[in-house]
N, C-alpha and C positions, 0 to 999 in steps of 0.2 A: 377056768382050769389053768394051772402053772400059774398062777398072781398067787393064788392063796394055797395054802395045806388043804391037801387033798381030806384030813378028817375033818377039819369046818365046813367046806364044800359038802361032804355026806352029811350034816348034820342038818343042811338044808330043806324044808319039804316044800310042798307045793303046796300043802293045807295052811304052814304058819305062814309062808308068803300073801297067800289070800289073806288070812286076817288082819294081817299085817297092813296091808292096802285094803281093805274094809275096814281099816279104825284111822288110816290116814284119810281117807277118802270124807268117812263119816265125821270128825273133828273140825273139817274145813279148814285147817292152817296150813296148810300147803299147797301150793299154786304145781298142777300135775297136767299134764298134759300126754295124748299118746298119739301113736302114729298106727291102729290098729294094725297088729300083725307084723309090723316091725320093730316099733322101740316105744322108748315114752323117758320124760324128764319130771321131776320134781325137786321144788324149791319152795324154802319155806325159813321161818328162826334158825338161828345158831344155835345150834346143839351145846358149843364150846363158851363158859360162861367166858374165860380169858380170852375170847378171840371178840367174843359182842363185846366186853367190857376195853379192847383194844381199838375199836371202831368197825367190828364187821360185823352187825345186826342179823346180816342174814349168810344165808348155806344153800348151793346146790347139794341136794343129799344126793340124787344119780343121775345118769344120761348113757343110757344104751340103747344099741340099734344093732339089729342081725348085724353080719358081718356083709349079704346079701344087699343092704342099705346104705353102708357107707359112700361117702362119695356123691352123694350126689344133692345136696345139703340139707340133706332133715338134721341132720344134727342141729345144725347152727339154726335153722329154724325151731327146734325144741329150745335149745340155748335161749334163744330169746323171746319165746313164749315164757317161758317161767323166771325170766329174770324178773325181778324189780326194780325197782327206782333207788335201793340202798347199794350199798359197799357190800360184797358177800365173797365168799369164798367155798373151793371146793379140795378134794382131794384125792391125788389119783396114787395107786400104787405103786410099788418101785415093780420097775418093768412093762409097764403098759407105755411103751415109747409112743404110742399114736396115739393115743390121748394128752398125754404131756405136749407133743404137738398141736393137736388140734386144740389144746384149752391156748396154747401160747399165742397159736395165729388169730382166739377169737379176743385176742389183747390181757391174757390173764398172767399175773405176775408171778414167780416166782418165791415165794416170800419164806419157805423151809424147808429142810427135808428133816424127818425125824421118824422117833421109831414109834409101834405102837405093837398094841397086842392084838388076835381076834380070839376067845377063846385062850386055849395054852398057848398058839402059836405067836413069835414074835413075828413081827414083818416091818416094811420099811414106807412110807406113803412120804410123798409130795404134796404141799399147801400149796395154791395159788388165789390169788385173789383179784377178785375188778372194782374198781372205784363207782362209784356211781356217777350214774350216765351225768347227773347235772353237774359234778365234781366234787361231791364228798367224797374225803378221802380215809382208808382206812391205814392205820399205822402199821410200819412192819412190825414183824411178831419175833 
């Protein structure tokens, strides 16, 4: 709530969510992880062909944690349960100051801001990106 229009937010249920994560889960291409009852991360292919096609194969798709949790570092423990071995990137929304934080201190770069749609609403998201741990490197965007 206040990241996004409050009418995408209603549009949300709890039944598409589940299937949602019963066809990610069922598919096997995404590396997911949870911290029962607090949070959970997953990562997996680039959604974005110009961002694979740029050098970043892969995508954190999310990383939440109650607010209950923060702090004390599951984050960064999820973070790196579902990283991989590639160049990948993620994206956080305009106004999530503490995640733009927390992706910076876990070494994630800066590499756009731009706009996007969800539904009718416009909004505004941040790219950041990590090279891979061995040193492939993914090119800016």
């Amino acid at each position: 709530a206040g990241l996004l229009p409050e009418d995408e937010l209603a549009r949300i249920t709890e039944a598409d969510r589940a299937g949602l994560w019963r066809r990610a889960i069922g598919a096997g291409r995404a590396r997911i992880m949870v911290v029962e009852g607090l949070g959970f991360a997953a990562a997996g292919a680039q959604r974005e062909a110009a961002l694979a096609g740029a050098g970043w194969p892969e995508e954190l798709y999310a990383l939440y944690l109650l607010a209950d949790a923060q702090g004390r570092g599951l984050g960064r423990a999820l973070f790196e349960a579902v990283r991989g071995p590639l160049p990948f990137t993620c994206t956080v929304l305009d106004g999530n100051e503490r995640a733009r934080r927390f992706y910076a201190r876990l070494g994630g770069r800066h590499l756009a801001t731009r706009p996007e749609v969800i539904g009718a609403s416009p909004i505004t998201e941040h790219l950041y990106g990590w090279d891979a741990p061995g040193g492939l490197v993914g090119q800016q965007v």
